[in-house]
C-alpha positions in Angstrom: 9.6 20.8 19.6 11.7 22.1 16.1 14.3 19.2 17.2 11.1 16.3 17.6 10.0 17.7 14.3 13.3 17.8 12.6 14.0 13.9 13.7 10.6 12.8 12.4 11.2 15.1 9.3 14.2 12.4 8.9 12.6 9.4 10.2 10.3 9.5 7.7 12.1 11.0 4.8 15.3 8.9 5.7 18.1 8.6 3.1 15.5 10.1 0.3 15.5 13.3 0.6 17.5 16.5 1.9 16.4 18.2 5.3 17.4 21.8 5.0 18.0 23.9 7.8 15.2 25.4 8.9 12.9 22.8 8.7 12.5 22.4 11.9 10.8 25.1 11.9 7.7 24.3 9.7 6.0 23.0 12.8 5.9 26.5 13.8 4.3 28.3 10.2 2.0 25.1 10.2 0.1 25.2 13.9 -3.4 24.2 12.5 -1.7 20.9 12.4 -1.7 20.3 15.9 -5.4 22.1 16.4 -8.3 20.7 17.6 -9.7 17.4 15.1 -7.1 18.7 12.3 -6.5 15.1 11.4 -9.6 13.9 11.7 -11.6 16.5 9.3 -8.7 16.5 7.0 -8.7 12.7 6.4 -13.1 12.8 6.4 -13.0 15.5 3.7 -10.6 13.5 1.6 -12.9 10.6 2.0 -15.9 12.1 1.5 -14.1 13.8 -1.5 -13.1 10.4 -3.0 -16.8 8.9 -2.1 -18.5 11.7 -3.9 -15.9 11.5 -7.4 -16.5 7.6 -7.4 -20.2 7.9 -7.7 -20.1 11.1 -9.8 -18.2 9.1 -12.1 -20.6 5.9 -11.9 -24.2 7.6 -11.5 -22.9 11.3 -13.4 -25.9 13.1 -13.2 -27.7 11.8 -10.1 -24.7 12.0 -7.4 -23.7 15.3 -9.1 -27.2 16.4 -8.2 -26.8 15.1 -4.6 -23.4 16.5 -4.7 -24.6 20.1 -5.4 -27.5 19.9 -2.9 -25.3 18.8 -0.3 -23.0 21.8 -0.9 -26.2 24.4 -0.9 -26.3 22.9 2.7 -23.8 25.3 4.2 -24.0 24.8 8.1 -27.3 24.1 8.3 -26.4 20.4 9.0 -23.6 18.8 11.0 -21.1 17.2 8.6 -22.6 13.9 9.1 -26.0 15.3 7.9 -23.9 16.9 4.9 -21.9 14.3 4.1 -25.0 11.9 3.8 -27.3 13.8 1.7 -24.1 14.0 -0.6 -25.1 10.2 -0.5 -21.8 9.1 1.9 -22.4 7.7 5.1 -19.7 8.5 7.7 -21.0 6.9 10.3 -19.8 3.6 9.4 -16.0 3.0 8.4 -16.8 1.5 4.9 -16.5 5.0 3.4 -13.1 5.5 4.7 -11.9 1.6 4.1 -13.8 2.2 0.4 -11.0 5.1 0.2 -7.8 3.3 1.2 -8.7 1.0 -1.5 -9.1 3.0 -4.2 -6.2 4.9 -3.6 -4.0 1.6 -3.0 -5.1 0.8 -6.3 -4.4 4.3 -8.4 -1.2 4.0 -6.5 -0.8 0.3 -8.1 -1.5 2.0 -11.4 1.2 4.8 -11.2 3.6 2.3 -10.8 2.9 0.3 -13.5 4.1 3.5 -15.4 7.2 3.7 -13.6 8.5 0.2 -14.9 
């Protein structure tokens, strides 16, 4: 497993950057990685995240409101449940494709700084 992880360390870094010795071995202090929907509930949170921010910036008061509500939710609700009274409707991929686009454009914006 350490050598897998150590030859997609460098496939992915490639020429960029240095892979020490040991890291291999990160697989190993990182095992919620590889657990259960890891993945999955990392990217939704992101993208409920990014939702939420984009219409706390637009509405301010109103999807902060929603926001806050949501939040008082605990585990009383599945995440769908949560994630909608927050005002973000998982259930359909436009959240998620609403995401990628945003983020492909503050990453077009960083790089106007770096020229």
């Amino acid at each position: 497993m350490s050598r897998i992880f150590k030859e997609t360390l460098q496939k992915f870094w490639g020429e960029d950057v240095e892979i020490n010795e040991g890291s291999e071995l990160t697989c190993m202090r990182q095992p919620h990685y590889y657990m259960g929907l890891y993945p999955y509930t990392y990217s939704a949170g992101l993208t409920i995240g990014t939702q939420v921010s984009k219409m706390i910036v637009e509405e301010r008061k109103p999807a902060a409101d929603r926001w806050l509500k949501a939040l008082a939710l605990g585990s009383t609700q599945d995440s769908v449940g949560i994630a909608k009274a927050a005002g973000v409707d998982i259930t359909t991929d436009k959240p998620l494709k609403d995401t990628i686009e945003y983020i492909g454009k503050v990453i077009d914006d960083i790089e106007k700084y770096d020229k």
